[in-house]
CHARMM-style PDB file with segment names, atoms N, HN, CA, C and O in Angstrom:
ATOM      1  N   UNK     1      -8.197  11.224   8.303  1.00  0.00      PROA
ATOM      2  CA  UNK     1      -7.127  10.264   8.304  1.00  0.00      PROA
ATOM      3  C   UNK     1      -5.950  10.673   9.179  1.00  0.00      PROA
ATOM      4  O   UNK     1      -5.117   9.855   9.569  1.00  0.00      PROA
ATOM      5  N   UNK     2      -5.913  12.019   9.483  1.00  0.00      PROA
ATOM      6  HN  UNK     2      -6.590  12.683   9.166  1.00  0.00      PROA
ATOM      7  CA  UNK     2      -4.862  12.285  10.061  1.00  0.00      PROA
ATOM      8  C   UNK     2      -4.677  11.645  11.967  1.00  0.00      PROA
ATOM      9  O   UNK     2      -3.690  11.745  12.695  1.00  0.00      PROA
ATOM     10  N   UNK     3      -5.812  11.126  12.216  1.00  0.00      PROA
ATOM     11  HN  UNK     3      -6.614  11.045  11.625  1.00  0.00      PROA
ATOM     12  CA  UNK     3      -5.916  10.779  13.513  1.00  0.00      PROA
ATOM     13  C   UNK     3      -5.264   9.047  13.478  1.00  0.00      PROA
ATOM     14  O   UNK     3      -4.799   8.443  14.445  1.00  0.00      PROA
ATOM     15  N   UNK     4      -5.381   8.639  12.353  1.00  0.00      PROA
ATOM     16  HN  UNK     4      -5.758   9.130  11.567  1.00  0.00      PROA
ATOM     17  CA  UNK     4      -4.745   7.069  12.386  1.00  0.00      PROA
ATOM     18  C   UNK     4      -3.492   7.099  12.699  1.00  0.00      PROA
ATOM     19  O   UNK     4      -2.574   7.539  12.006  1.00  0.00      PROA
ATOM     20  N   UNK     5      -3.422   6.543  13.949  1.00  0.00      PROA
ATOM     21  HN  UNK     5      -4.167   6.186  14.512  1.00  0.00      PROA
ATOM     22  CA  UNK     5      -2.472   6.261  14.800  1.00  0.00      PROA
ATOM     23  C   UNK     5      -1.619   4.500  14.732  1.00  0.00      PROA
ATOM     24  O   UNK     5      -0.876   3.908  15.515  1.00  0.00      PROA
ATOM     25  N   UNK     6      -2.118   4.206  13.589  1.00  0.00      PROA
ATOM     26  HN  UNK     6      -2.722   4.686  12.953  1.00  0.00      PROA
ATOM     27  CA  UNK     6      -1.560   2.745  13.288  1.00  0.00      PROA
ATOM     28  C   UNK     6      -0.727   2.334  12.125  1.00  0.00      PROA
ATOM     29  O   UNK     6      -0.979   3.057  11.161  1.00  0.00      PROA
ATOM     30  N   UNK     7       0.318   1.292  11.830  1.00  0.00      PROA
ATOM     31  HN  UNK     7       0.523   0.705  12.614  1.00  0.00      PROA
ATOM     32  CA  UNK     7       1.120   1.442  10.862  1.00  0.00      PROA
ATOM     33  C   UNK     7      -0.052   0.918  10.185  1.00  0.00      PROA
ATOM     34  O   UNK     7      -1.026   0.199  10.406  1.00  0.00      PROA
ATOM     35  N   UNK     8       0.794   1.999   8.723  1.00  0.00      PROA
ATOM     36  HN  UNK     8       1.586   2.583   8.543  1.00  0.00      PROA
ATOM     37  CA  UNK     8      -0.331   1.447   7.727  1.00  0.00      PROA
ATOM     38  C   UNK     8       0.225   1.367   5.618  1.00  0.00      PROA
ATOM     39  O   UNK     8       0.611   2.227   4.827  1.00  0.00      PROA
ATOM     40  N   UNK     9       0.042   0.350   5.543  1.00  0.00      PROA
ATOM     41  HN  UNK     9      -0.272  -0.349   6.186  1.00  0.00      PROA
ATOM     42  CA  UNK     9       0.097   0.236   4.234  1.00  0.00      PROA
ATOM     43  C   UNK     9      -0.326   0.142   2.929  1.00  0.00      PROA
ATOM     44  O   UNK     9      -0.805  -0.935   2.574  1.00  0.00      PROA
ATOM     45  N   UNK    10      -0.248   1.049   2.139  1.00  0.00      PROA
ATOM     46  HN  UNK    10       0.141   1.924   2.427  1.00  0.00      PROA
ATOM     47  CA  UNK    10      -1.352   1.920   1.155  1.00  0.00      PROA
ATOM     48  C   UNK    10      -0.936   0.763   0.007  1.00  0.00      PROA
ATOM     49  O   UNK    10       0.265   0.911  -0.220  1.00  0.00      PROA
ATOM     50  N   UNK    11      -1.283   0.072  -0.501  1.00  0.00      PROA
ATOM     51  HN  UNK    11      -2.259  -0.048  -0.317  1.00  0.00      PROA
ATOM     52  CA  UNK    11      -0.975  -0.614  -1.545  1.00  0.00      PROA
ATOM     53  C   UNK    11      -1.518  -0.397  -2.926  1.00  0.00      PROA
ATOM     54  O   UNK    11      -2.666  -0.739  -3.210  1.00  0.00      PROA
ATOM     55  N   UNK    12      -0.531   0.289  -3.974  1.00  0.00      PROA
ATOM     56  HN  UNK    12       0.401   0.566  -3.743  1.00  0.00      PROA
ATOM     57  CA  UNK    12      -1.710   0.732  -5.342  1.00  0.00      PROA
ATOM     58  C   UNK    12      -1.225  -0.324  -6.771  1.00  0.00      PROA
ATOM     59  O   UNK    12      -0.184  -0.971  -6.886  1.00  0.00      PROA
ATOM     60  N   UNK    13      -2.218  -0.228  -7.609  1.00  0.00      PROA
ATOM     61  HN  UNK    13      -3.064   0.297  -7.516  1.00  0.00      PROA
ATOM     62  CA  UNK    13      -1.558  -0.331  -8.635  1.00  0.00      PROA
ATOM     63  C   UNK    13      -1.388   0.644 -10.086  1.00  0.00      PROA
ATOM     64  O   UNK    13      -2.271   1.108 -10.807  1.00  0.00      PROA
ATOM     65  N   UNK    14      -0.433   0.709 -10.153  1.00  0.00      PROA
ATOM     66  HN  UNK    14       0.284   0.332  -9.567  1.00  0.00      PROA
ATOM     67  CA  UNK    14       0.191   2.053 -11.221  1.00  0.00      PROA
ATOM     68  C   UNK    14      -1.242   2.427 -12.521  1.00  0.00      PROA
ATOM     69  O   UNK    14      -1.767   3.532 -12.659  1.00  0.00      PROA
ATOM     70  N   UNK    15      -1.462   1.633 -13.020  1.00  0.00      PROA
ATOM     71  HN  UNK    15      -1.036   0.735 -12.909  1.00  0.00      PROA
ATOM     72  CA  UNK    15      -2.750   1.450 -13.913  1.00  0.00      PROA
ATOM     73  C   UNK    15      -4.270   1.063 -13.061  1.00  0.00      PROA
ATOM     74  O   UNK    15      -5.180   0.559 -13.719  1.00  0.00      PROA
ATOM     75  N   UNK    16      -4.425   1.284 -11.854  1.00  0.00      PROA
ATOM     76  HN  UNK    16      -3.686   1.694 -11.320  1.00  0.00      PROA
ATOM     77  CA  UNK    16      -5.589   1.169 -11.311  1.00  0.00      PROA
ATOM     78  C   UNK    16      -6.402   2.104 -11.597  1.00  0.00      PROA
ATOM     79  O   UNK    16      -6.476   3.219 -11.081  1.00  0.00      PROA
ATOM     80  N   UNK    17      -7.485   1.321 -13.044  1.00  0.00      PROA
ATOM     81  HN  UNK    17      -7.425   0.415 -13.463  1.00  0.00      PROA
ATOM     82  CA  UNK    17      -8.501   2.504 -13.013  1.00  0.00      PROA
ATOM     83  C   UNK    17      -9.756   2.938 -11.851  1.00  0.00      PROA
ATOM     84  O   UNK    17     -10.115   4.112 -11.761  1.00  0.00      PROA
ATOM     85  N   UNK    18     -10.294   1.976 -11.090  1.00  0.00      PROA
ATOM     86  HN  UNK    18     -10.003   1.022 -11.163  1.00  0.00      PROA
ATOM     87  CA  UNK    18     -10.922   2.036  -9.888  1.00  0.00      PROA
ATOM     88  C   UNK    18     -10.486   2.903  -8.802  1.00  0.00      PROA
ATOM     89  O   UNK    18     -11.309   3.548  -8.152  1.00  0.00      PROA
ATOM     90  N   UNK    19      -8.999   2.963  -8.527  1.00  0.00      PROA
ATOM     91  HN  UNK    19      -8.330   2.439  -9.055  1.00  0.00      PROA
ATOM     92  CA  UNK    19      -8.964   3.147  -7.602  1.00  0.00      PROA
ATOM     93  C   UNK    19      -7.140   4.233  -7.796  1.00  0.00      PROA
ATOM     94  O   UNK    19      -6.064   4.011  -7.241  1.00  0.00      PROA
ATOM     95  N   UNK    20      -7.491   5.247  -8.709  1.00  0.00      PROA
ATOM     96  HN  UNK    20      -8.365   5.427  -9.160  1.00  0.00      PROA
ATOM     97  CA  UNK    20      -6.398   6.083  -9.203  1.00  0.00      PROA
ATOM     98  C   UNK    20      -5.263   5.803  -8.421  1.00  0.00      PROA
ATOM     99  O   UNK    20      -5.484   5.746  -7.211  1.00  0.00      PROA
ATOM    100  N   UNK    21      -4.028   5.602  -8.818  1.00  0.00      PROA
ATOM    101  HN  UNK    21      -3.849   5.648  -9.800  1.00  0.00      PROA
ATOM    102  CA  UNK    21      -2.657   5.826  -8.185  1.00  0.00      PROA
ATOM    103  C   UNK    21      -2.941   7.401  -7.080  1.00  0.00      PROA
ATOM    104  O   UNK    21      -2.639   7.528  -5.893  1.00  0.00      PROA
ATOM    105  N   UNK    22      -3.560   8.343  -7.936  1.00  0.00      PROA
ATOM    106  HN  UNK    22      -3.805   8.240  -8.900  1.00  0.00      PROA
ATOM    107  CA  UNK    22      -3.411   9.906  -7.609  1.00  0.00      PROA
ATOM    108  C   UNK    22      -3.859   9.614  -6.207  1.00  0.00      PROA
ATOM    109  O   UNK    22      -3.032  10.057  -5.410  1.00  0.00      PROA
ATOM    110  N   UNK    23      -4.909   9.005  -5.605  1.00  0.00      PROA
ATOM    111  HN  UNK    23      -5.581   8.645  -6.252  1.00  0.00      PROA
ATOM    112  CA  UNK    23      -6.128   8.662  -4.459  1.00  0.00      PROA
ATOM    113  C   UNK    23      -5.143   8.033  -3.777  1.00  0.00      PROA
ATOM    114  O   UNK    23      -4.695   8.609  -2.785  1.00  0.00      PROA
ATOM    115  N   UNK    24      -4.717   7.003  -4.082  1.00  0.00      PROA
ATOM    116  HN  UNK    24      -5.081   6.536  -4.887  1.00  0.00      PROA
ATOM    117  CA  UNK    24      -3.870   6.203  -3.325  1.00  0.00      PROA
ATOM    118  C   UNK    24      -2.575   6.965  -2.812  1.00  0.00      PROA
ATOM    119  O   UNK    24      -2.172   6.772  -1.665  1.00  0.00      PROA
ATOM    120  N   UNK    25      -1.927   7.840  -3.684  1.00  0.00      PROA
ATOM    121  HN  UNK    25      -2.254   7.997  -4.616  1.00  0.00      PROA
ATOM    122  CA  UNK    25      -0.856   8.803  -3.068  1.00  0.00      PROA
ATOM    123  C   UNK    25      -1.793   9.891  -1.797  1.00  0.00      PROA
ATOM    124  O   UNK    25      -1.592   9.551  -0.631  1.00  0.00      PROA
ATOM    125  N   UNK    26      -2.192  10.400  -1.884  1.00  0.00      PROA
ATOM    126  HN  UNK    26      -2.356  10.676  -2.832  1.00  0.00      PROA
ATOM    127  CA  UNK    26      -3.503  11.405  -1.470  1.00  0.00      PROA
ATOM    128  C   UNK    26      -3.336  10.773  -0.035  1.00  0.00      PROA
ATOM    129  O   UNK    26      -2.751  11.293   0.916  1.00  0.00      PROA
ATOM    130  N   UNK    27      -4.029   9.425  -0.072  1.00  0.00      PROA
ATOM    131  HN  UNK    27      -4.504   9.002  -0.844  1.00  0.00      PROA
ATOM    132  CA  UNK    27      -4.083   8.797   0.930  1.00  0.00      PROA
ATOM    133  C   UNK    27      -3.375   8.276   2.165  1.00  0.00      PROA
ATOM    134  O   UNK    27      -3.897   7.999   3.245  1.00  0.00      PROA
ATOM    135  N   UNK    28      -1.946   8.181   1.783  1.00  0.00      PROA
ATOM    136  HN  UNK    28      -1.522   8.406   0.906  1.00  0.00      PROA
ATOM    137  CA  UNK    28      -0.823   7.764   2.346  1.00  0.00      PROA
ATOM    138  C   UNK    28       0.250   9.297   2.500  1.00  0.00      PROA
ATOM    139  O   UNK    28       1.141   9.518   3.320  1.00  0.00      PROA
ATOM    140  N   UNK    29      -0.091   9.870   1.756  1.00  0.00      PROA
ATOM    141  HN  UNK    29      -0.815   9.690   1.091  1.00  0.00      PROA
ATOM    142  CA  UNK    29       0.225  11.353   2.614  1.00  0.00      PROA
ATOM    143  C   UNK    29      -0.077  11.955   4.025  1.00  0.00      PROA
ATOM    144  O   UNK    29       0.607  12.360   4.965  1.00  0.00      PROA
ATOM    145  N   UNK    30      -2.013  11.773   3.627  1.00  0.00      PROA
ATOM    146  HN  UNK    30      -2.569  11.444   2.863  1.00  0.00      PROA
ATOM    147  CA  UNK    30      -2.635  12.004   4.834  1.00  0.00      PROA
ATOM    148  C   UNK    30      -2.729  10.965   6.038  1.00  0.00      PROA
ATOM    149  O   UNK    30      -3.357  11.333   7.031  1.00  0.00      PROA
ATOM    150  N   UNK    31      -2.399  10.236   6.034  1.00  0.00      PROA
ATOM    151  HN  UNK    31      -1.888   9.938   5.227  1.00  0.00      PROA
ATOM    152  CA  UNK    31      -2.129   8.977   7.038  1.00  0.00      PROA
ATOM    153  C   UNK    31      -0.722   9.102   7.825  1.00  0.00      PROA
ATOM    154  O   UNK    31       0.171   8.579   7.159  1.00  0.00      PROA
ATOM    155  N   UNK    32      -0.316   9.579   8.908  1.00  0.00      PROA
ATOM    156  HN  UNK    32      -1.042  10.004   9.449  1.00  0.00      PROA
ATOM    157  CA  UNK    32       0.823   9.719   9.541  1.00  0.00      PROA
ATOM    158  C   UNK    32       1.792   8.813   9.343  1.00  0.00      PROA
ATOM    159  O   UNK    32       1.508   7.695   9.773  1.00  0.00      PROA
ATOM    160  N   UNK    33       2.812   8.921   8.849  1.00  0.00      PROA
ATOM    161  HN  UNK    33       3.043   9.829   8.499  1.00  0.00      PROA
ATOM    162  CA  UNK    33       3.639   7.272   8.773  1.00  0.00      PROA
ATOM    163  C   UNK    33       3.258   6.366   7.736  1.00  0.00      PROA
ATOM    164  O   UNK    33       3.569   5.176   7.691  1.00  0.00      PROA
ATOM    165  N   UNK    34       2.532   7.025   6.863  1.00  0.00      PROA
ATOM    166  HN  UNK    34       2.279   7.992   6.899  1.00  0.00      PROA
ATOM    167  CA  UNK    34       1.916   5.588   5.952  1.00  0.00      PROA
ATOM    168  C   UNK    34       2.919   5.444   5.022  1.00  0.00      PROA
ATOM    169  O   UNK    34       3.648   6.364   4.651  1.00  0.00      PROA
ATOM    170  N   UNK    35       2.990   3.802   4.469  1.00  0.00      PROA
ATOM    171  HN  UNK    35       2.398   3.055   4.771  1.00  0.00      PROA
ATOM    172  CA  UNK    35       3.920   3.873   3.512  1.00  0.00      PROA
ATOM    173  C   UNK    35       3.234   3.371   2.508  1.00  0.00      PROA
ATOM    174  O   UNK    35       2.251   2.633   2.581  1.00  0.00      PROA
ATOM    175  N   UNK    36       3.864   3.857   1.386  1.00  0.00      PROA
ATOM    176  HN  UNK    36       4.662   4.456   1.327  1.00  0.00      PROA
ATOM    177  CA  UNK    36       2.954   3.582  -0.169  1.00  0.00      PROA
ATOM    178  C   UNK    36       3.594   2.306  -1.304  1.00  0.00      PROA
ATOM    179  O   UNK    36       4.392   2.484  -2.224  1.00  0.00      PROA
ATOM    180  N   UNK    37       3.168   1.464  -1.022  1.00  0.00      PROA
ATOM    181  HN  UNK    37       2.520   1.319  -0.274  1.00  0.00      PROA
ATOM    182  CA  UNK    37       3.774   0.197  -2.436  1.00  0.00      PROA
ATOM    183  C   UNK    37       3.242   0.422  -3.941  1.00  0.00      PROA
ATOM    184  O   UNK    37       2.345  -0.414  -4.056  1.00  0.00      PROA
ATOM    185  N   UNK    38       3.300   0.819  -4.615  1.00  0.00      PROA
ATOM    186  HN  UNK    38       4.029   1.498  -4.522  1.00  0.00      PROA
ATOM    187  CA  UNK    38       3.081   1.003  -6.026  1.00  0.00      PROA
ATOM    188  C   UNK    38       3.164  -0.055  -6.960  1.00  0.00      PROA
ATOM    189  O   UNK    38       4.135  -0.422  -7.621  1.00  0.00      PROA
ATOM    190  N   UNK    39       2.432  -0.333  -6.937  1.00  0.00      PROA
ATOM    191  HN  UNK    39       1.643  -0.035  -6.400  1.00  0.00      PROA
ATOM    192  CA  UNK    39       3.059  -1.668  -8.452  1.00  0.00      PROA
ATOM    193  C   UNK    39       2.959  -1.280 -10.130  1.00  0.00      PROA
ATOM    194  O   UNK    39       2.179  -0.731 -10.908  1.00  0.00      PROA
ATOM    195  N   UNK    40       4.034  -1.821 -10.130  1.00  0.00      PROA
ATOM    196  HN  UNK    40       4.667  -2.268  -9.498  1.00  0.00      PROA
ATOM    197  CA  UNK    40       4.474  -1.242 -11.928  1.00  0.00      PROA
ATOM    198  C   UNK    40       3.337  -1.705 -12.434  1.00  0.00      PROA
ATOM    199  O   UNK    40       2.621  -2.350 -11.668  1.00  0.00      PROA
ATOM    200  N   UNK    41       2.999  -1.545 -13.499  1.00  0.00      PROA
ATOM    201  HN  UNK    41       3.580  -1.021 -14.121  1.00  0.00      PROA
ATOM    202  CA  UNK    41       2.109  -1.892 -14.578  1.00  0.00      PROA
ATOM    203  C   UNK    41       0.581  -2.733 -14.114  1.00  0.00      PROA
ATOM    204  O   UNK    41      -0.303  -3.098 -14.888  1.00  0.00      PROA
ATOM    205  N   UNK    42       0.620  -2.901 -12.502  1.00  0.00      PROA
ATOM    206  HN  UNK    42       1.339  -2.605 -11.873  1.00  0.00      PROA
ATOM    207  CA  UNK    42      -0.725  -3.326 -12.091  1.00  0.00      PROA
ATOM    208  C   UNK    42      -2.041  -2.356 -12.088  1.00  0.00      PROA
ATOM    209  O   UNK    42      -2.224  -1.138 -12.081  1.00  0.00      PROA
ATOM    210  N   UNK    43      -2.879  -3.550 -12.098  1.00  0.00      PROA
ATOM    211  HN  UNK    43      -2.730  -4.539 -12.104  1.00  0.00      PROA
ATOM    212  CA  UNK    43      -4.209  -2.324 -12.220  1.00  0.00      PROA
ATOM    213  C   UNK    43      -5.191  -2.836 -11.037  1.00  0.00      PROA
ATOM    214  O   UNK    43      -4.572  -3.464 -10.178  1.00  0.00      PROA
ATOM    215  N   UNK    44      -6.146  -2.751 -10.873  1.00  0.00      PROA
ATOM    216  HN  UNK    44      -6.649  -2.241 -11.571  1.00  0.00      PROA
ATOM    217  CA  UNK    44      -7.328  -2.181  -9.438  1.00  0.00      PROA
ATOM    218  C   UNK    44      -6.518  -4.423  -8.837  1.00  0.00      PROA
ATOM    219  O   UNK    44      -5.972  -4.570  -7.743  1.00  0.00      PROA
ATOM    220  N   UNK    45      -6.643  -5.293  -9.541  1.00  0.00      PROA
ATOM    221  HN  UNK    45      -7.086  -5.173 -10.429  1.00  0.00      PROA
ATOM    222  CA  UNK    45      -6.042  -6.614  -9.230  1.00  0.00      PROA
ATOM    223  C   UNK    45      -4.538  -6.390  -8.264  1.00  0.00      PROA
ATOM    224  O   UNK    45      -4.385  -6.727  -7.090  1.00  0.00      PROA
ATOM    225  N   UNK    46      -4.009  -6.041  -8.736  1.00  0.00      PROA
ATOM    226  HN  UNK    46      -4.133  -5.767  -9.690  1.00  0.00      PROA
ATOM    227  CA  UNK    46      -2.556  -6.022  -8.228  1.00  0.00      PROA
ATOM    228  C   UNK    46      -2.199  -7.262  -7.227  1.00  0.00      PROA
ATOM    229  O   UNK    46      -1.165  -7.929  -7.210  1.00  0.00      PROA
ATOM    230  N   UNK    47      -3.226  -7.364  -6.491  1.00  0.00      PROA
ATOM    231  HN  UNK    47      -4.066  -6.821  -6.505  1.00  0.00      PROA
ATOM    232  CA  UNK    47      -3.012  -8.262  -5.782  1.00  0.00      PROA
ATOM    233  C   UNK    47      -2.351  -9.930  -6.112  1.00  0.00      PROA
ATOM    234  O   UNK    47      -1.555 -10.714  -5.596  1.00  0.00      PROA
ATOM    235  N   UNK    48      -3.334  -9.848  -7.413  1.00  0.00      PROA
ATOM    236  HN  UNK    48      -3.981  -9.211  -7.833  1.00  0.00      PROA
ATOM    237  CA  UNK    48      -3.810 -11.159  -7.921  1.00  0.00      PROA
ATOM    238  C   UNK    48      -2.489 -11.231  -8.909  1.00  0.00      PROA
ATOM    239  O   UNK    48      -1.897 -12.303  -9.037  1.00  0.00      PROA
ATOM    240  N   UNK    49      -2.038 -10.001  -9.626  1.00  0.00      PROA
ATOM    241  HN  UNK    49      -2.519  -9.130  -9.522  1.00  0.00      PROA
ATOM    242  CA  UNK    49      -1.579  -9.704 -10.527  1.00  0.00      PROA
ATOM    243  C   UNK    49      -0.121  -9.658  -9.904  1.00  0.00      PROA
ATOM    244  O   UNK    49       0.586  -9.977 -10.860  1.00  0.00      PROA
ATOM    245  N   UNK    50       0.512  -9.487  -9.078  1.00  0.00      PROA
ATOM    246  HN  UNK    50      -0.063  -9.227  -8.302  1.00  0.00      PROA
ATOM    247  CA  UNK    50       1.695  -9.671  -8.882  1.00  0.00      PROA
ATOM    248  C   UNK    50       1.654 -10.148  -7.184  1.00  0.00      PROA
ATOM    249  O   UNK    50       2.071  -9.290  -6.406  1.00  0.00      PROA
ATOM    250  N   UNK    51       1.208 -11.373  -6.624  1.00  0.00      PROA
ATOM    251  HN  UNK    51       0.870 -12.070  -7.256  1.00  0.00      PROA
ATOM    252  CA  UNK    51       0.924 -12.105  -5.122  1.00  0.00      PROA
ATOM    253  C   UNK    51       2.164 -11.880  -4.793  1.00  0.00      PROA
ATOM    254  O   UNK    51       2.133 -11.213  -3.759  1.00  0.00      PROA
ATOM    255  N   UNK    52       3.790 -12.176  -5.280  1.00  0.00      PROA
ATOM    256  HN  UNK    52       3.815 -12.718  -6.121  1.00  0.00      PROA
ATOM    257  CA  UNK    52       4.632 -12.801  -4.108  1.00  0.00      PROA
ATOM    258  C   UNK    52       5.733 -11.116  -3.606  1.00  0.00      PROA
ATOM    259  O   UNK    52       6.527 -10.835  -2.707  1.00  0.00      PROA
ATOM    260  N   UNK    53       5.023 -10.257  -5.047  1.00  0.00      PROA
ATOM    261  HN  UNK    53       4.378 -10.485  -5.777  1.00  0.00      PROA
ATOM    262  CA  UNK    53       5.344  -9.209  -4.496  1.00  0.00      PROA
ATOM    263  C   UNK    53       5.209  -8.102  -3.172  1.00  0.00      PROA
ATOM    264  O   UNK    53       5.861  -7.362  -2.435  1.00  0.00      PROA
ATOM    265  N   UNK    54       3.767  -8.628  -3.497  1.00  0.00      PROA
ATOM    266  HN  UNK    54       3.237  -9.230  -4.096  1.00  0.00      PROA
ATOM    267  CA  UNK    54       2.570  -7.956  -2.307  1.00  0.00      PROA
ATOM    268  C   UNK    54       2.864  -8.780  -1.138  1.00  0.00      PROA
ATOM    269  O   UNK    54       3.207  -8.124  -0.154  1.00  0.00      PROA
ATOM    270  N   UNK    55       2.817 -10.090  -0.982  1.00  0.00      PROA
ATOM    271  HN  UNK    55       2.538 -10.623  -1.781  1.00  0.00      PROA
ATOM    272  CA  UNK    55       3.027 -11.247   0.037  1.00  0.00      PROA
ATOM    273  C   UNK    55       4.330 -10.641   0.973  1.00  0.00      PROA
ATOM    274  O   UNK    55       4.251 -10.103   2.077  1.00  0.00      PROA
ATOM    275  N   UNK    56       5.618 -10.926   0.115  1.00  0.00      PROA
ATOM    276  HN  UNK    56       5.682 -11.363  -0.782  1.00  0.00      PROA
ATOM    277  CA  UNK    56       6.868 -10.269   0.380  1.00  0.00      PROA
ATOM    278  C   UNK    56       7.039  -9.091   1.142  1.00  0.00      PROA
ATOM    279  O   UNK    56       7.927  -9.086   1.994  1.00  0.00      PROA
ATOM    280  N   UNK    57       6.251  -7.979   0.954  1.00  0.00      PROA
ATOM    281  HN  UNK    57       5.529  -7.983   0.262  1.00  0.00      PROA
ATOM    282  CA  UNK    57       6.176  -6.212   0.924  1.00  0.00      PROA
ATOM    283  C   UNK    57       5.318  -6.481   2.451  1.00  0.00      PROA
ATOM    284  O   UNK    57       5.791  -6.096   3.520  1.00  0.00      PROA
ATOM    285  N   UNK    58       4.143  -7.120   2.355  1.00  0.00      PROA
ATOM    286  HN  UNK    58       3.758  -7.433   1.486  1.00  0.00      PROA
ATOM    287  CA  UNK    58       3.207  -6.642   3.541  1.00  0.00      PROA
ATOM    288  C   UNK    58       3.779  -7.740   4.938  1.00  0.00      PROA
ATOM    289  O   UNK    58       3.414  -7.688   6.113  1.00  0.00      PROA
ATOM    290  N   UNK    59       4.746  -8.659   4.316  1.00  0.00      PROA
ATOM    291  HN  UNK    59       5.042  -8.702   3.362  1.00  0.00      PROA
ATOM    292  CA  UNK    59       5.612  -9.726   5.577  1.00  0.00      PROA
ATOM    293  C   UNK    59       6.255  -8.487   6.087  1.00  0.00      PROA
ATOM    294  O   UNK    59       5.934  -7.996   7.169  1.00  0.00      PROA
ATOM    295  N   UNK    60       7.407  -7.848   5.097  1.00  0.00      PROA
ATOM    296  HN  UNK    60       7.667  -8.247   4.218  1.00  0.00      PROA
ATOM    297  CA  UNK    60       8.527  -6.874   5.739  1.00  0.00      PROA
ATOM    298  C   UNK    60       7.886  -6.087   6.382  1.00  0.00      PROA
ATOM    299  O   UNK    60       8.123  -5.908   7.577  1.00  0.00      PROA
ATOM    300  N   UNK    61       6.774  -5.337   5.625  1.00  0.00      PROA
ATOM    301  HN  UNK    61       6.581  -5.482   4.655  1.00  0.00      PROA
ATOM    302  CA  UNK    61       6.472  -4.221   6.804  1.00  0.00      PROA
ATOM    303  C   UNK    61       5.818  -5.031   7.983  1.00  0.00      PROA
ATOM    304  O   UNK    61       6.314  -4.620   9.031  1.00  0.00      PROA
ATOM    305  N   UNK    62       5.060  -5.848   8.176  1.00  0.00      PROA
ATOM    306  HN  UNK    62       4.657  -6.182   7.325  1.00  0.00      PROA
ATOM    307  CA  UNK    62       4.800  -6.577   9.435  1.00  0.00      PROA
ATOM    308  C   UNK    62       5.804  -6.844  10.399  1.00  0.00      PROA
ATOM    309  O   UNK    62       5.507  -6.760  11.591  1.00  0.00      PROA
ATOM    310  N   UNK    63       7.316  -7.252   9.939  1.00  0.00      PROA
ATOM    311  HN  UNK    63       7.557  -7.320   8.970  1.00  0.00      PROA
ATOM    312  CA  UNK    63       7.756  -7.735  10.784  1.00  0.00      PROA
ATOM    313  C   UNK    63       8.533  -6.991  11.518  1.00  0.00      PROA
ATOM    314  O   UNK    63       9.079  -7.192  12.603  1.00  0.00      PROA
ATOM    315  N   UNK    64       8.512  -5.496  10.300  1.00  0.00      PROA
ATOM    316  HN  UNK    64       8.069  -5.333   9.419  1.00  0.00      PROA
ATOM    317  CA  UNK    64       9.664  -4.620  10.628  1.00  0.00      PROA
ATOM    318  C   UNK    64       8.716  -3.721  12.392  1.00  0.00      PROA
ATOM    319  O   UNK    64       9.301  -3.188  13.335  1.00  0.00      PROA
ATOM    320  N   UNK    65       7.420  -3.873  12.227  1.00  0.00      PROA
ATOM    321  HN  UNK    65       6.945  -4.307  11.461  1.00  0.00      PROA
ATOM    322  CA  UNK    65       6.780  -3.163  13.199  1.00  0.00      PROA
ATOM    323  C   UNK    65       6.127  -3.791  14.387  1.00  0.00      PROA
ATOM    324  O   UNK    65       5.267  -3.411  15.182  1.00  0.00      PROA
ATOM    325  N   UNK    66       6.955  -5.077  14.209  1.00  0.00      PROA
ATOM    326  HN  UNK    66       7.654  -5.385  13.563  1.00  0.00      PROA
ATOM    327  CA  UNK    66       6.074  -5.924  15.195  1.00  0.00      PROA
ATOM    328  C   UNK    66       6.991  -5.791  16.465  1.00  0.00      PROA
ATOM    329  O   UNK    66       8.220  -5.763  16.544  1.00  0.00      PROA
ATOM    330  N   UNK    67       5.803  -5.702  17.651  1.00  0.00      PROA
ATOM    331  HN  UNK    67       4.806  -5.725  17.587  1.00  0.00      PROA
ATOM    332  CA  UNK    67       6.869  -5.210  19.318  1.00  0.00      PROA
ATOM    333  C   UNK    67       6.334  -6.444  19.779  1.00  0.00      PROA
ATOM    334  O   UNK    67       5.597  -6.290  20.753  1.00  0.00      PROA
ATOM    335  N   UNK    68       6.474  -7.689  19.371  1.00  0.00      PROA
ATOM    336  HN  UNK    68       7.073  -7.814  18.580  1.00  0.00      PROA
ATOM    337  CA  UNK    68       6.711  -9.058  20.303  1.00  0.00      PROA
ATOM    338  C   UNK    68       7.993  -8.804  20.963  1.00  0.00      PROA
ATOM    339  OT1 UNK    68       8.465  -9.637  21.737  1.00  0.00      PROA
TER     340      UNK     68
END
């Protein structure tokens, strides 16, 4: 992971049994620049489970890195 050269956003949820918070930190360590969104009380769903949060979070970082 350390060769990913692209912005990147680790998205977890705090109660994700699939897919441990611990893995998801792990992950965004080893990723240069990665940034990590955590969601309170979400689990492996998060997505589904809190949309306008995730929606909101992955606009900002998009727009904050966009070189139009």
């Amino acid at each position: 992971m350390p060769q990913i050269d692209v912005p990147v956003l680790v998205v977890a949820g705090e109660r994700d049994l699939f897919t441990p918070l611990v893995r998801s930190k792990e992950m965004a360590e080893r990723i240069p620049h990665a940034e990590l969104l955590v969601l309170r009380e979400a689990s492996h769903a998060a997505m589904v489970e809190q949309p306008e949060l995730v929606a909101l979070t992955i606009e900002k970082f998009l727009v904050s890195r966009c070189k139009c």
